[in-house]
VOZASE-864767 format. One record per residue (C-alpha): residue number from 1; residue in three letters; x negated, y negated, z. Coordinates in nm, 2 decimals, padded with zeros to 4 digits. Each point is the difference from the previous one (the first is absolute). Example, Ala and Ser with C-alpha at 12.3 -4.5 7.8 and 13.67 -1.06 7.14 Angstrom:
<nodes>
<node i="1" aa="ALA" x="-01.23" y="00.45" z="00.78"/>
<node i="2" aa="SER" x="-00.14" y="-00.34" z="-00.07"/>
</nodes>
This chain:
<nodes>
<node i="1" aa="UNK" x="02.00" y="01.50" z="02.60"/>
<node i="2" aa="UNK" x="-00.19" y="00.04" z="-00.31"/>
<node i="3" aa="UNK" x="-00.33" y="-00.08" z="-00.09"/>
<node i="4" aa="UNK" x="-00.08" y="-00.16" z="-00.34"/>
<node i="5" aa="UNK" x="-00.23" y="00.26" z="-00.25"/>
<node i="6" aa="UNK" x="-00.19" y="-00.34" z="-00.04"/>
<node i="7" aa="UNK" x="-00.32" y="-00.03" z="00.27"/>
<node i="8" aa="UNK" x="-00.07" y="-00.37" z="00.04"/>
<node i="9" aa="UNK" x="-00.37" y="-00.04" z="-00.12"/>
<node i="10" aa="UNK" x="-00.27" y="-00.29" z="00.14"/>
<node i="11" aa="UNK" x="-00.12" y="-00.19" z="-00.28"/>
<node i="12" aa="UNK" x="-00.30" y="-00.30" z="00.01"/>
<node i="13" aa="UNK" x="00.15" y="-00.34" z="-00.16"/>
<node i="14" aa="UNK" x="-00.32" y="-00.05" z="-00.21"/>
<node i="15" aa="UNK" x="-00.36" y="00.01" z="00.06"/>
<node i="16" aa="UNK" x="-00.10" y="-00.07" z="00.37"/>
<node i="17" aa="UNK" x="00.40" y="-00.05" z="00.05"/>
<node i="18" aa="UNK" x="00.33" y="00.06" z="00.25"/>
<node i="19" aa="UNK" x="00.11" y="00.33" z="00.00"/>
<node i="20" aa="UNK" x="00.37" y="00.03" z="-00.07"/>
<node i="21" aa="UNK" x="00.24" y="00.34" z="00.00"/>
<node i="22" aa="UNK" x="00.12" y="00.11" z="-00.33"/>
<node i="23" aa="UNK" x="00.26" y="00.24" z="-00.08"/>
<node i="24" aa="UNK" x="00.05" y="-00.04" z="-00.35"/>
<node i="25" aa="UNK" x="-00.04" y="00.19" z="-00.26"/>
<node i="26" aa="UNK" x="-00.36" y="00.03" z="-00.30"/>
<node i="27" aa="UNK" x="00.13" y="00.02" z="-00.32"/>
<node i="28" aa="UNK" x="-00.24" y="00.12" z="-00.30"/>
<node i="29" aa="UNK" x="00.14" y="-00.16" z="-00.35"/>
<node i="30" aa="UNK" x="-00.10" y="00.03" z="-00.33"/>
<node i="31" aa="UNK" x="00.05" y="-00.38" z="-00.21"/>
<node i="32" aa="UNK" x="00.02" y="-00.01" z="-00.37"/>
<node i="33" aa="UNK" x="-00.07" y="-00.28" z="-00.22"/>
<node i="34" aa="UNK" x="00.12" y="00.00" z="-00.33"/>
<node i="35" aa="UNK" x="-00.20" y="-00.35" z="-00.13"/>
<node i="36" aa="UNK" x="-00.33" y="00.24" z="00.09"/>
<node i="37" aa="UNK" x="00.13" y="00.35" z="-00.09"/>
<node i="38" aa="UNK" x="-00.20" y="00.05" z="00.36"/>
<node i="39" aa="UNK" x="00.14" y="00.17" z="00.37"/>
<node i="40" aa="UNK" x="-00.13" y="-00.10" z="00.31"/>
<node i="41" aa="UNK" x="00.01" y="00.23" z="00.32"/>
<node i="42" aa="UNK" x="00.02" y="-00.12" z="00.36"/>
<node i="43" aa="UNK" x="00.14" y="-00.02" z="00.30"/>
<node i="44" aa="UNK" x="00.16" y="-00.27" z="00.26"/>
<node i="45" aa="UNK" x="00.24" y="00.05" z="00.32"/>
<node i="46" aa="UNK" x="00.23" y="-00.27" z="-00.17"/>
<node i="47" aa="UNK" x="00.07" y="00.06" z="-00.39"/>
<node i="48" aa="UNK" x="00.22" y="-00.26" z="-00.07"/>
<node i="49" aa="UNK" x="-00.27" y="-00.25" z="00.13"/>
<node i="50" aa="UNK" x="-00.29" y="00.18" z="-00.17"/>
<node i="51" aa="UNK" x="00.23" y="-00.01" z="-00.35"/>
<node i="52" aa="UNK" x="00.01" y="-00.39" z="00.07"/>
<node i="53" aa="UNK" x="-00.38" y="-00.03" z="00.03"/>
<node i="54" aa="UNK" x="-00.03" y="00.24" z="-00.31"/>
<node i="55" aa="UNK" x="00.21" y="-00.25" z="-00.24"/>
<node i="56" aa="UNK" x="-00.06" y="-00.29" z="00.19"/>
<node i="57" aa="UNK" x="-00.36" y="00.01" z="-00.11"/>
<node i="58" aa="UNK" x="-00.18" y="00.04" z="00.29"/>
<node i="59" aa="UNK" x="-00.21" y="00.29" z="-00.10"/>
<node i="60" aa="UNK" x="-00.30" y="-00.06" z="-00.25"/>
<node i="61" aa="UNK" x="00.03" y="00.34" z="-00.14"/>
<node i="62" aa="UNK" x="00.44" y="-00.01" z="-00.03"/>
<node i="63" aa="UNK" x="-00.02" y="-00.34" z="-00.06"/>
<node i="64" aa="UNK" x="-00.02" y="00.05" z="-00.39"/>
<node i="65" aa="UNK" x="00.26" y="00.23" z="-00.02"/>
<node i="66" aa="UNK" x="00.29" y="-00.17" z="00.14"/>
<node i="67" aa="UNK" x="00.33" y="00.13" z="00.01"/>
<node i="68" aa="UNK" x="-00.12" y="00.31" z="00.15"/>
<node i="69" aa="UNK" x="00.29" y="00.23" z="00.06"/>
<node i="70" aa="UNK" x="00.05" y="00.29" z="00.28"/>
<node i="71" aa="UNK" x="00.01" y="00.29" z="-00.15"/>
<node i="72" aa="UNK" x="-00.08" y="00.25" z="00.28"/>
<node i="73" aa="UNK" x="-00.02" y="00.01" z="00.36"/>
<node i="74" aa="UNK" x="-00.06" y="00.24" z="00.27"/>
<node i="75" aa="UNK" x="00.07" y="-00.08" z="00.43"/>
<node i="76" aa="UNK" x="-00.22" y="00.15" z="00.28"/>
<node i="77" aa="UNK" x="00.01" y="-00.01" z="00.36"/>
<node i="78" aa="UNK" x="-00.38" y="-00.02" z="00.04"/>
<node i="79" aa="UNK" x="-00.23" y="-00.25" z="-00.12"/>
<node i="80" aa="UNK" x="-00.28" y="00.28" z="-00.10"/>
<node i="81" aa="UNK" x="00.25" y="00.23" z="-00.20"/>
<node i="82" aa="UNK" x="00.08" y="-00.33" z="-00.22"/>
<node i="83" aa="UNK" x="-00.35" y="-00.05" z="-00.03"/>
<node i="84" aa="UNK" x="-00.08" y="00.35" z="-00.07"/>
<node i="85" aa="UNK" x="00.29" y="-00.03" z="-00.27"/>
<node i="86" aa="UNK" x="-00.14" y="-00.29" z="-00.16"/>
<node i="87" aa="UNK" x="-00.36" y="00.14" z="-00.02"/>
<node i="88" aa="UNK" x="00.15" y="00.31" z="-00.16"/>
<node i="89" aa="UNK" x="00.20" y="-00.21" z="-00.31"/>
<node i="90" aa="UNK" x="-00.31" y="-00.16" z="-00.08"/>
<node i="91" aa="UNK" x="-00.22" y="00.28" z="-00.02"/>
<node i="92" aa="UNK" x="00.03" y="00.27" z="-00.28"/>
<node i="93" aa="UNK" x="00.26" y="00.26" z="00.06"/>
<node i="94" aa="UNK" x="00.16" y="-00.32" z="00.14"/>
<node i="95" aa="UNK" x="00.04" y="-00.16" z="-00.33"/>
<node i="96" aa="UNK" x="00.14" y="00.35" z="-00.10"/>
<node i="97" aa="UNK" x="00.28" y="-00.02" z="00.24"/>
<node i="98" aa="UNK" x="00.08" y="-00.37" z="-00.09"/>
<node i="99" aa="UNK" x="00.08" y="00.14" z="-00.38"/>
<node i="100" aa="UNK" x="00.17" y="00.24" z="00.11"/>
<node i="101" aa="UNK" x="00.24" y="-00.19" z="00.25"/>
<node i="102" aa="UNK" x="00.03" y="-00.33" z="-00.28"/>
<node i="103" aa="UNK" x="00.02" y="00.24" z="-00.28"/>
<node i="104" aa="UNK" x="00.38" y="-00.11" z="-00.04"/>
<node i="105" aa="UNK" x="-00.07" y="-00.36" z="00.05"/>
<node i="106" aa="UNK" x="-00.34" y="-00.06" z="-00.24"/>
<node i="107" aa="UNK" x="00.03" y="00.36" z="-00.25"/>
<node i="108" aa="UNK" x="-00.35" y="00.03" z="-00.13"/>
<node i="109" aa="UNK" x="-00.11" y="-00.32" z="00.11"/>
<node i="110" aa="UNK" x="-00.04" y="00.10" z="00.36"/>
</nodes>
C-alpha cells in the first residue's frame, strides 16, 4: 500500500486549546482590491473561508476594500515554508516578485 506525500501535522485549536491533526494544505494568496487600488498578502489553511472573511468585512484593514478578488495563490505542505513565503512578499525583493508574477494581470500598476 501506498503512503500519502502528505504527513499529518498536530496543530493547537487556539490559545491554551485541544490539539487536533491536520493534513491540509497552507496556502499563501495575494488579494486585490480594485475600490482601493491596494493588495493584501497572507496566508490561511482554508482560502475559500479566508476570502469570506476578506469581503465579508471582518478584517479592519480589508474591510474598506470589499470585493477583494484572488489574484494569486501559492500551496505548501509545511506551515513554516508558507510563512516563510509570506514574510518574503511583503519584504522588498518580495514586492519585486509580486510585479513580476501580476505583471499580466495589473501592467504598470502592479
Amino acid at each position: 500500500m501506498e503512503r500519502s506525500p502528505i504527513r499529518p501535522r498536530r496543530t493547537r485549536l487556539g490559545r491554551g486549546g485541544r490539539w487536533r491533526v491536520y493534513y491540509g494544505m497552507y496556502y499563501v494568496y495575494i488579494i486585490y482590491s480594485e475600490k482601493l487600488n491596494k493588495k493584501y498578502v497572507g496566508y490561511s489553511t482554508d482560502l475559500k473561508q479566508r476570502m469570506g472573511y476578506h469581503n465579508g468585512k471582518k478584517s479592519s484593514f480589508t474591510s474598506r476594500g470589499v470585493p477583494w478578488k484572488l489574484v494569486y495563490y501559492e500551496a505548501f505542505l509545511s506551515e513554516a515554508d508558507a510563512k516563510r513565503e509570506e514574510l518574503f512578499l511583503k519584504s522588498g525583493k518580495g514586492r519585486e516578485r509580486i510585479k513580476f508574477l501580476l505583471q499580466n494581470i495589473f501592467g504598470e500598476v502592479a
